[in-house]
C-alpha positions as CSV (number, residue, x, y, z in Angstrom):
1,X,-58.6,168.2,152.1
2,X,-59.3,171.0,154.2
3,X,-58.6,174.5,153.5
4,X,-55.4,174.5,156.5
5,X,-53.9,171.8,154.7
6,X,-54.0,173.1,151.4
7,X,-52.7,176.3,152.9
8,X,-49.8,174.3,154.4
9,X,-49.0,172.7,151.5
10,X,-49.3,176.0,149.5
11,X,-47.4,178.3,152.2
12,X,-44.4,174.9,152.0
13,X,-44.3,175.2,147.9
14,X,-43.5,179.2,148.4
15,X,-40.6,178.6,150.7
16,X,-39.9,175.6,148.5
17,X,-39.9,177.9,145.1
18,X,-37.9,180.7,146.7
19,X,-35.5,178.5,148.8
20,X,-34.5,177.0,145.5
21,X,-34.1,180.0,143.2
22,X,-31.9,182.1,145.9
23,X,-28.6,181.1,144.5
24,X,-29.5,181.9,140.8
25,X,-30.9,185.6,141.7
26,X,-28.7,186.5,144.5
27,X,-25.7,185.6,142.0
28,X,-27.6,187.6,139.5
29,X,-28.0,190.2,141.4
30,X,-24.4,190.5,142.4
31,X,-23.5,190.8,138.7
32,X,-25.7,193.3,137.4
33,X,-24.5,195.3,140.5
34,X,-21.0,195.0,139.5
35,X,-21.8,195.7,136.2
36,X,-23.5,198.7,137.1
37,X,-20.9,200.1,139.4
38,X,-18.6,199.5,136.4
39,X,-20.9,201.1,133.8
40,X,-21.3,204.4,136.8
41,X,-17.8,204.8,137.0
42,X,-16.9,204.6,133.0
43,X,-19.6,206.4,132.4
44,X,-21.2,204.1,130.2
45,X,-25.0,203.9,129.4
46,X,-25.5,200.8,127.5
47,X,-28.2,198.9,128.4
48,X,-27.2,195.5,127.1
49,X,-24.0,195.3,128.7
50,X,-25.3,193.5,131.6
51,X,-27.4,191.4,129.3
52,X,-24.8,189.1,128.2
53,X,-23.1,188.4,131.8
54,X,-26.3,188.1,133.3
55,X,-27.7,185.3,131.5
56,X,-24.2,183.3,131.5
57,X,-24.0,183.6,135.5
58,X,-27.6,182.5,135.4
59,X,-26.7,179.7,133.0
60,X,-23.6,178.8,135.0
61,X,-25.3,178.9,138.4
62,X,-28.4,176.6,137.2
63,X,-25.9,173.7,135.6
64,X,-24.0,174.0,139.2
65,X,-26.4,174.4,141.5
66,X,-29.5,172.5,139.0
67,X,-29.2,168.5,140.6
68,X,-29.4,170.7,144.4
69,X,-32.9,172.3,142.6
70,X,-34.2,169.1,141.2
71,X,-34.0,167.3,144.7
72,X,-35.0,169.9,147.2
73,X,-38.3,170.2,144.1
74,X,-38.1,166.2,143.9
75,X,-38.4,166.3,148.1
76,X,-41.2,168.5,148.0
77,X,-43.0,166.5,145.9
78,X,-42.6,163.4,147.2
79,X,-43.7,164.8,150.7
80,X,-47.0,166.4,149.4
81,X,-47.7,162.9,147.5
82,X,-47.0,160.9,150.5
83,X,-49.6,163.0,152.7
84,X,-52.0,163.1,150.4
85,X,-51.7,159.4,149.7
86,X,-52.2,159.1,153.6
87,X,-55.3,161.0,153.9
88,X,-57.5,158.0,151.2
C-alpha cells in the first residue's frame, strides 16, 4: 500500500465520519441555540438547562437517523475491504 492510497482511504474515512455525524450536531446545534436565545431573553443563567434537551435531541436524532449511519459506515467499509482485497 502506498502512502496515496492510504491517504485516499484516510481523506474518504474523514468525509465518511463527518458526512455521517452532520445530522446529530447540526440538530444539536439548533437546540442549544434555541435554548440559548430562550435563556438571553429570560434572563436565565443556568448552565444545565441545555443539558437535558441536548442529549434527548441527540438520542432522538441517532435512533432516527442510526440504520442511515450504520450503512453509509457499513459502505465504507466494505469499499476499503474490497480494494484492499484487490491489491493481494
Amino acid at each position: 500500500m502506498t502512502i496515496e492510497t492510504f491517504l485516499d482511504v484516510f481523506m474518504e474515512g474523514i468525509y465518511v465520519i463527518l458526512y455521517t455525524i452532520a445530522p446529530t450536531m447540526l440538530l444539536s446545534l439548533a437546540i442549544g441555540l434555541l435554548i440559548g436565545i430562550f435563556q438571553a431573553v429570560t434572563q436565565i443563567n443556568e448552565q444545565t438547562i441545555s443539558f437535558v434537551p441536548k442529549v434527548l435531541v441527540v438520542f432522538l436524532s441517532l435512533v432516527i437517523f442510526g440504520g442511515w449511519i450504520f450503512q453509509k459506515l457499513m459502505d465504507y467499509i466494505a469499499d476499503v475491504m474490497t480494494y484492499y482485497m484487490n491489491l493481494i
